[in-house]
N, C-alpha and C positions, 0 to 999 in steps of 0.2 A: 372816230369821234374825238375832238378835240379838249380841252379842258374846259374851253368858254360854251361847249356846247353844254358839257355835265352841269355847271352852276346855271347855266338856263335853267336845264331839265333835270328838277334832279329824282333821284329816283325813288321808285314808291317807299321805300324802307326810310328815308330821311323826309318825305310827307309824310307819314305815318307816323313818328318823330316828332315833326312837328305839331300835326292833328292833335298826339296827345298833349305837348304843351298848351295849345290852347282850351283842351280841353280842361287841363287843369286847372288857366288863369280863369276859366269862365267858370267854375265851379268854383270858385275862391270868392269871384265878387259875386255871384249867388248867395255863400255863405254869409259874408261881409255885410253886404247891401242890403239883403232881404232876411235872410232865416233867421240872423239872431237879432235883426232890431225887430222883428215879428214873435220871438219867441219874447224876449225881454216886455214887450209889451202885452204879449197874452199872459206871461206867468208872473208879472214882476218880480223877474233875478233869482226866484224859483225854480229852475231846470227840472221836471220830472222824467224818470228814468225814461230811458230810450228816446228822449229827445234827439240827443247829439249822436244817438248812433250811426245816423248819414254819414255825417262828417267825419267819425269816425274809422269806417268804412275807407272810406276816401280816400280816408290820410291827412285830409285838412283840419282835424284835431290840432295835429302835434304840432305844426307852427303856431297856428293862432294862439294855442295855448300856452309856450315854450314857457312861458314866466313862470308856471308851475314847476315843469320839466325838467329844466336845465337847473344842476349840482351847482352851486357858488364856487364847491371844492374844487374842482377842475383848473379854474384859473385864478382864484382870489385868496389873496393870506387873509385868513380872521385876523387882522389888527387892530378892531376899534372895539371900542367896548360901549355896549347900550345895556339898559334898564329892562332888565325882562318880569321884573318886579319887583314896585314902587310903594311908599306908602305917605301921606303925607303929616305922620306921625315920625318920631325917632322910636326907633325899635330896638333892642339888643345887637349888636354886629352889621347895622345901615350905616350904610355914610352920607353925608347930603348928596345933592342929585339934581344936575339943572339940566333939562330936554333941549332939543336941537328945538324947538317950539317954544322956548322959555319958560316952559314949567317948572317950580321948583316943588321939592319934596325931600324923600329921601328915600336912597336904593338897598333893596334888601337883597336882588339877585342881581350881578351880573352877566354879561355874557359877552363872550366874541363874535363880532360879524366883521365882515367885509366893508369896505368901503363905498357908500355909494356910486362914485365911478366905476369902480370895479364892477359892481354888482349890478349896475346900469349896460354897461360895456359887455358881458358875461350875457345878460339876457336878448338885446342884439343880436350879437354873435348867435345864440342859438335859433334864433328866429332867421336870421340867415341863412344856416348851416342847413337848418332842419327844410324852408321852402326851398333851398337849394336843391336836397337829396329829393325832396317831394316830386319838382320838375325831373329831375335823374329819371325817376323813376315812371315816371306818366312819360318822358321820351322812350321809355324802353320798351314799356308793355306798346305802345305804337309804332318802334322801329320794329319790332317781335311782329306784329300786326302787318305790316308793309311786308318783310320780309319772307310770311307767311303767304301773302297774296301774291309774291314775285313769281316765288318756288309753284303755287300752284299753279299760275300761268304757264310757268316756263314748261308744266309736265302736262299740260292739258292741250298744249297744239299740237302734239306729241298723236 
């Protein structure tokens, strides 16, 4: 058997492989397409418990949701400093305080974050990473599947 015949035919373990990536993408625009603009509209943005355990289940939790997820710390220096609380009095120890929105006031706390870019780029990346290892892993439980079916074949002409 040649090379151009294997890339014809390839074999059940890398069907199986495949199988489960589709089975993932299809369960993804399931999730996407229908269940949460079906839940959003039965609950308005109210999620009660064991709704999202499907998805959870899945695996398709943790991408859609990565913005929760994914640490800033990982890859972004707190350099910028924002208003984590504002008053629009002068208070003992506030300093004035003008918002990326033009609000003025004055700041009683402040705090380090990251950078929008960063913190933009950072959430990406884990929505990436995270659907990446999700496919990984829906190919594996299917190459495991193919590869299961092979073996059994192979002992049962037997």
């Amino acid at each position: 058997m040649g090379l151009w015949d294997r890339f014809k035919q390839p074999s059940l373990r890398i069907r199986g492989g495949i199988a489960g990536v589709m089975v993932c993408i299809a369960l993804a625009v399931y999730y996407v397409g229908f269940s949460l603009p079906a839940i959003d509209r039965a609950y308005g943005g109210m999620v009660p418990d064991g709704v999202l355990m499907p998805m959870t289940l899945t695996g398709h939790f943790f991408p859609i949701f990565s913005h929760f997820i994914v640490p800033y710390g990982l890859f972004c220096p707190f350099n910028e400093q924002t208003c984590t609380h504002w008053s629009l009095y002068e208070e003992p120890g506030s300093t004035p305080w003008t918002d990326k929105e033009g609000g003025a006031g004055y700041c009683i706390d402040l705090t380090n974050v990251p950078s929008d870019f960063c913190a933009g780029f950072s959430e990406r990346l884990g929505f990436v990473g995270l659907s990446l290892l999700l496919l990984g892993s829906y190919f594996a439980v299917g190459y495991g599947v193919g590869l299961g079916i092979e073996r059994w074949k192979r002992h049962s002409r037997y």
